[in-house]
C-alpha positions in Angstrom: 1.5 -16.5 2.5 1.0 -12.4 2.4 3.5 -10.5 2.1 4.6 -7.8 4.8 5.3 -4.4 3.0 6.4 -2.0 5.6 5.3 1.6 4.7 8.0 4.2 6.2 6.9 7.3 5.5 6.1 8.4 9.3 9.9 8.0 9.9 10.3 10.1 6.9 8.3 12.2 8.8 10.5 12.1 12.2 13.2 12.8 10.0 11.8 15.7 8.1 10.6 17.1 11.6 14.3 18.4 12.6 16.0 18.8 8.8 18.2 16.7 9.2 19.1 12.8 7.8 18.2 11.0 11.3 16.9 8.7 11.0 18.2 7.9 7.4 16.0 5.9 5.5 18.1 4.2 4.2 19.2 2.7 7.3 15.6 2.1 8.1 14.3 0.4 5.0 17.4 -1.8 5.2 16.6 -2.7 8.8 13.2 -3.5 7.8 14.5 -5.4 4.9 17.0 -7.6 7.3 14.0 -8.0 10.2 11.8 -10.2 7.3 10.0 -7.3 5.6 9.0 -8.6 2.3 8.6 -5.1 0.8 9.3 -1.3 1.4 6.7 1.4 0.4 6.9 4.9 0.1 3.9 7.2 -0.7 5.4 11.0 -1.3 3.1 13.8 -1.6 3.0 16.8 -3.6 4.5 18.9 -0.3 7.0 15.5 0.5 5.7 16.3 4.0 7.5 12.6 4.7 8.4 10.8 2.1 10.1 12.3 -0.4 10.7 12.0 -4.5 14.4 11.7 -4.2 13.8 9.0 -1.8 12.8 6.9 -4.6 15.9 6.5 -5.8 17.9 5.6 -2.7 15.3 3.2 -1.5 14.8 1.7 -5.2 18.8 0.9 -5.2 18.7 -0.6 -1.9 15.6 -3.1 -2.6 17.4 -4.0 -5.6 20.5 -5.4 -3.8 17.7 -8.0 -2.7 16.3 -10.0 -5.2 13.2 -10.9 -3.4 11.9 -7.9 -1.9 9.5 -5.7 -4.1 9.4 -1.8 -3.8 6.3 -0.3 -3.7 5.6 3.4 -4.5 2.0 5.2 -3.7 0.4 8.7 -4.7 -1.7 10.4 -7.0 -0.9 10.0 -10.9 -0.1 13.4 -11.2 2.6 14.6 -14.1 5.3 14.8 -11.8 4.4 11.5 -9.8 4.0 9.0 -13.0 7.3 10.3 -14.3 9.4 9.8 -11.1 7.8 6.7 -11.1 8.6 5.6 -14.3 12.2 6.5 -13.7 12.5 4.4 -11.0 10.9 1.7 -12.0 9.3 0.2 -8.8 8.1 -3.3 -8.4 4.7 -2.0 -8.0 2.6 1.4 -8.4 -0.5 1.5 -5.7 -2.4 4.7 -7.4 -4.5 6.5 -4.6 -7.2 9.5 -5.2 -6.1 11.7 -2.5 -5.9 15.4 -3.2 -2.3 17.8 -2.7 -3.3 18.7 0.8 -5.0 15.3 2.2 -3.8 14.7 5.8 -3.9 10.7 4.6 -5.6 8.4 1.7 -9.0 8.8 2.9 -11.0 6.8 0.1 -10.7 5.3 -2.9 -11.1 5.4 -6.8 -14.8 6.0 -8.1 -14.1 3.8 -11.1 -16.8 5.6 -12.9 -15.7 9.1 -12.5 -12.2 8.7 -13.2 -12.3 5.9 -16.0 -10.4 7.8 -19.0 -7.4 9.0 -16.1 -6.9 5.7 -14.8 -7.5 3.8 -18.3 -4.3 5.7 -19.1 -2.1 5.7 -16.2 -2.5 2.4 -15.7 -1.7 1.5 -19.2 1.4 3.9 -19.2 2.6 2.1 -16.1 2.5 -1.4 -17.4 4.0 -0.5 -20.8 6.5 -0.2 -18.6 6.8 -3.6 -16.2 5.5 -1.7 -13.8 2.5 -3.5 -11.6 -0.4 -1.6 -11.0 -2.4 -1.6 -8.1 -5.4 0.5 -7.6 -6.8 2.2 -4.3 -10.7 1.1 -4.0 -13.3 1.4 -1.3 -15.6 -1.3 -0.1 -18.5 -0.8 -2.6 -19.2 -2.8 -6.0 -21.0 0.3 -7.3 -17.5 2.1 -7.1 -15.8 -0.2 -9.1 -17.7 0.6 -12.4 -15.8 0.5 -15.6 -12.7 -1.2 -13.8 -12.9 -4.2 -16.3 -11.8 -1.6 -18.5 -9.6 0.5 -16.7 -7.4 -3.5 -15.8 -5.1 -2.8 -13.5 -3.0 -5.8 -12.1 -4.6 -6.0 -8.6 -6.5 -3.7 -6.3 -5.8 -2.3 -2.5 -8.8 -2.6 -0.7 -8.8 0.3 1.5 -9.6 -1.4 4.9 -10.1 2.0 7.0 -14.1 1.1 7.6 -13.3 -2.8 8.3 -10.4 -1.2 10.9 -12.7 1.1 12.5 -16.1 -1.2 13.0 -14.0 -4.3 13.6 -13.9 -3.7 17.7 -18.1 -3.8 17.5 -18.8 -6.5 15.1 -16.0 -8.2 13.1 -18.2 -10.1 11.1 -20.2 -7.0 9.8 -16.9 -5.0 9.2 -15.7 -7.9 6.7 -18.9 -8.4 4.8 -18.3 -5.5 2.3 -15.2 -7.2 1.4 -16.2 -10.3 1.0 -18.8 -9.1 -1.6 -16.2 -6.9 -3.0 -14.0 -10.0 -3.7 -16.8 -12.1 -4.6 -17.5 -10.2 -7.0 -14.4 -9.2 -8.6 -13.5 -13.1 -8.7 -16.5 -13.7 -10.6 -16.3 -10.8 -12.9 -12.6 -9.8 -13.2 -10.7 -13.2 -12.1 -7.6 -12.0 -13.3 -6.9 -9.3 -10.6 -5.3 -9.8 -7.4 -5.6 -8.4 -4.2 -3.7 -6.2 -2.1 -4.6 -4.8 1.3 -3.6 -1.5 3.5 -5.1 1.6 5.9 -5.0 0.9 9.7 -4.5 -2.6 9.7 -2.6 -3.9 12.9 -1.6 -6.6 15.4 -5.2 -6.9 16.3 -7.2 -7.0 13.3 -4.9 -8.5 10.5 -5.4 -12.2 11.1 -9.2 -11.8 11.2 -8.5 -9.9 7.5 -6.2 -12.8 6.3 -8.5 -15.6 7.3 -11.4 -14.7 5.6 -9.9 -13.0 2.8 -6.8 -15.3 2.7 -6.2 -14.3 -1.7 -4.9 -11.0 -0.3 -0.9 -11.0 -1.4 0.2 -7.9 0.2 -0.9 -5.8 3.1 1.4 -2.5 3.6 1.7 -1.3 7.1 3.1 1.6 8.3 1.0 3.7 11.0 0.5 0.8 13.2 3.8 -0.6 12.9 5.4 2.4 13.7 3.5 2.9 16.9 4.0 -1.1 17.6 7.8 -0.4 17.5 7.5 2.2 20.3 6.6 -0.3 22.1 8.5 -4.0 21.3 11.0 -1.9 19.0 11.5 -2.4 15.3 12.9 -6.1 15.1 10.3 -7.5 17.6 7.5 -5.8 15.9 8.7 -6.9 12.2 8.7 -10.6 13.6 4.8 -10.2 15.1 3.1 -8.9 12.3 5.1 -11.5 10.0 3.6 -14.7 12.7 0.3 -13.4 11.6 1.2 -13.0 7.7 2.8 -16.1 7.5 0.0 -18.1 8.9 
């Protein structure tokens, strides 16, 4: 089974839109949480255009009423996001390379140029429990040094399998596969996570040939779904698909 982290940063967004508390949050990651979500993550950005840093501790207190739902927290290891991060303690950390004014994550780590940051964020992180995931693109040649760098498992960043799987499914998986092919016979002891315009559409194809992955985190998607079947309905689809 893969577990169904619901991102909720565009209702963060909705909410942020009028300055105001509706819709809380709270309310919504606790919804999400009673629908079968199996995790809540929240990526806040330096100008908390959604999400926000004292979020984290309103949503960390509410996924720790459950004791089987993990928090998830994304963003760029800058000072000010490892150390609200290692106050609140998350479940899991998902670092991602995007710059202050990125519109979303847009690519992931180049292993090689980054090695001494992430050799030491990482490291900070699990010094304290904290599991790290790491944001990388569809390409062996970017994942140079990441034996080193360790973290607990990787995000693939599925934006190019999303956007070429309509043409050719089997060509938009084939990075992957070599990606995790190689990683399982290099660096067996990571784990894979999943996320970036996955959807009702595409996710099964993405589970059944890369069934290893543990997590996906949806949020876009899912939010647009709920427009349309509303938040309960939608919840129940994608978990049919991750529950396979």
């Amino acid at each position: 089974m893969t577990l169904l982290s619901v991102n909720i940063n565009k209702f963060a967004l909705l909410r942020n839109s009028r300055e105001t508390n509706h819709p809380d949050l709270e309310e919504i990651a606790k919804k999400c949480i009673q629908f079968g979500a199996q995790g809540i993550t929240l990526h806040p950005r330096p100008d908390e255009r959604h999400a926000k840093f004292s979020d984290l501790p309103i949503i960390s207190k509410l996924v720790g009423n459950y004791s089987n739902i993990e928090f998830n927290i994304e963003g760029y290891p800058s000072e000010k996001f490892i150390n609200e991060v290692n106050k609140t303690k998350p479940n899991q950390v998902t670092l991602v390379p995007d710059p202050p004014g990125a519109l979303t994550s847009s690519f992931g780590w180049d292993c090689l140029k980054y090695k001494s940051l992430l050799i030491d964020v990482v490291k900070n992180f699990q010094q304290n429990d904290i599991r790290v995931s790491l944001f990388v693109n569809p390409s062996i040649e970017s994942l140079i040094n990441l034996s080193e760098i360790l973290p607990d498992r990787i995000e693939l960043y599925t934006f190019d399998f999303a956007k070429n799987f309509n043409s050719d499914q089997e060509k938009a998986i084939e990075p992957y596969l070599k990606v995790v092919h190689f990683l399982q016979q290099n660096i067996p002891s990571i784990s894979y996570n999943a996320g970036h315009d996955l959807n009702l559409i595409n996710l099964n194809f993405l589970l059944t040939k890369i069934p290893l992955i543990k997590e996906v985190s949806i949020g876009h998607a899912l939010v647009c779904d709920a427009l349309e079947y509303g938040l309960k309905d939608t919840i129940q689809k994608y978990l049919t698909i991750t529950k396979r």
